[in-house]
PLY file of the C-alpha trace (Angstrom):
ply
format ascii 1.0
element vertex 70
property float x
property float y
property float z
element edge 69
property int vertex1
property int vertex2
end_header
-13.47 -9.74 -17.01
-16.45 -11.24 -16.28
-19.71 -9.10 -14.54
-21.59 -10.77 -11.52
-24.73 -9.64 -10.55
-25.72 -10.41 -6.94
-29.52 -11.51 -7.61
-28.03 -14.30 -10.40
-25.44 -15.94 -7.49
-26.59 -19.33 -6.01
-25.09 -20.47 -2.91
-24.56 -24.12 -4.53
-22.19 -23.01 -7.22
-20.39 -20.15 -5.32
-17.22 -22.01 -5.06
-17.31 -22.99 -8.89
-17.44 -18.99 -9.19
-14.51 -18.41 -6.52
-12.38 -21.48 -8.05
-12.64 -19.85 -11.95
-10.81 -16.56 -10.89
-7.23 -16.73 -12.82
-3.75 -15.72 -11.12
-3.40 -12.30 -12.39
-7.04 -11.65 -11.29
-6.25 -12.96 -7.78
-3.23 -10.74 -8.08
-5.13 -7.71 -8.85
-8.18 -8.87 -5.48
-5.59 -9.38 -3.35
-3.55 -5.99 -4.02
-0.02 -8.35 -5.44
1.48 -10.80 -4.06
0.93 -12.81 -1.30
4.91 -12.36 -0.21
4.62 -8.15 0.68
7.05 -8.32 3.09
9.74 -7.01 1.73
7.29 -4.48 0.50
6.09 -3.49 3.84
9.78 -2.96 5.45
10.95 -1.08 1.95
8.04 0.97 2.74
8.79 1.27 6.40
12.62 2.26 5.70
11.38 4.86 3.33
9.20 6.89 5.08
11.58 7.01 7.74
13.93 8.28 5.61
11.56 10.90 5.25
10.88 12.05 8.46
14.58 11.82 9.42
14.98 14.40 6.66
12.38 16.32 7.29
13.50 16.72 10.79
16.89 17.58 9.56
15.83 20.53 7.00
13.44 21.89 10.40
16.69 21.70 12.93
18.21 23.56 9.93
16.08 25.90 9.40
16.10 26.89 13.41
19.56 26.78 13.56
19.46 29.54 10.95
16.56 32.03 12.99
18.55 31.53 15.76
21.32 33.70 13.69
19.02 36.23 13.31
18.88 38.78 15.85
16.27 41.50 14.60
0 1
1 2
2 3
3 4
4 5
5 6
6 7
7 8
8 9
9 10
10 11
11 12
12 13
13 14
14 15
15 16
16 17
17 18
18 19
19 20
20 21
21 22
22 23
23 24
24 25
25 26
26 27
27 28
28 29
29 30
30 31
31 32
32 33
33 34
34 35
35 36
36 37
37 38
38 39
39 40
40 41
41 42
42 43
43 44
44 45
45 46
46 47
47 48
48 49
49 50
50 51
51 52
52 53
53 54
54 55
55 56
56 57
57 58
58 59
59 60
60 61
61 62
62 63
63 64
64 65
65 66
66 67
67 68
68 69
């Protein structure tokens, strides 16, 4: 990958800079691709999935002390 150096930019040939940037680099700028969607409500799903079972091992848990009559 190529290096850039601010100081050797010139406003006139910034978009010839932007426009040689391949796919998988724009891939790797942009954080994947541009259709994260699906991504976002897997993600979403998931880490309510966790809380659910976190809140599940903790009512668990106090139903247990609640047994417990020292």
């Amino acid at each position: 990958m190529s290096k850039l150096i601010i100081n050797d930019l010139d406003p006139r040939t910034e978009k010839i800079l932007i426009q040689d940037i391949s796919y998988l680099e724009l891939v790797s700028l942009f954080g994947g691709y541009s259709n994260n969607f699906q991504e976002l409500v897997r993600f979403g799903i998931k880490s309510m999935e966790f809380i659910l079972l976190a809140y599940a091992i903790d009512s668990i848990y106090a139903l247990g002390t609640s047994f417990n009559y020292n």
